[in-house]
C-alpha positions in Angstrom: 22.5 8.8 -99.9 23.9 8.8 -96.3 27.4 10.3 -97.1 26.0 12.8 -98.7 24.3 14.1 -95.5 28.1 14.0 -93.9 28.6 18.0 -94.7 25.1 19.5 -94.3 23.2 20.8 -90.8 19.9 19.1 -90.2 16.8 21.1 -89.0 15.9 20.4 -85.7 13.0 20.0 -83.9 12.7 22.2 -80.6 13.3 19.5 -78.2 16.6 18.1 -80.2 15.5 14.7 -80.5 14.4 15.4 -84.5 16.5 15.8 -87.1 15.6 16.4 -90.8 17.9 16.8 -93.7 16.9 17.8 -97.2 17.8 15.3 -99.6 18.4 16.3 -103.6 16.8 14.7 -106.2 17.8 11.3 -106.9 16.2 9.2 -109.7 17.1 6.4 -107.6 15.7 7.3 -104.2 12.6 8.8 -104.0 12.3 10.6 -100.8 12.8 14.2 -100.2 14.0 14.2 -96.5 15.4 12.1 -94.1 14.5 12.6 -90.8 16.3 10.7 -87.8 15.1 10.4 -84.2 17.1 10.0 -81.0 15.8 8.1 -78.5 18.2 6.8 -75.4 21.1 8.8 -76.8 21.0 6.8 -80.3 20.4 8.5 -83.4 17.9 6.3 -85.3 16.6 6.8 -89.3 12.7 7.0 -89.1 12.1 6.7 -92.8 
């Protein structure tokens, strides 16, 4: 599911330290979004 994200633009929060990409449907992962969170510099997955 992460390589797929490698082309598309994430929506960010107003501060910059949100990221949320839409994910397709995938009969195998559930979610709809992935949403990461930098703290310290560090991009981190929240979900």
């Amino acid at each position: 599911m992460l390589k797929s994200l490698k082309d598309k633009k994430p929506k960010l929060s107003e501060d910059g330290n949100t990221a949320t990409f839409d994910l397709p449907e995938n009969p195998v992962f559930s979610k709809k979004a992935i949403v990461f969170t930098k703290i310290e510099g560090r991009w981190f997955i929240n979900n």
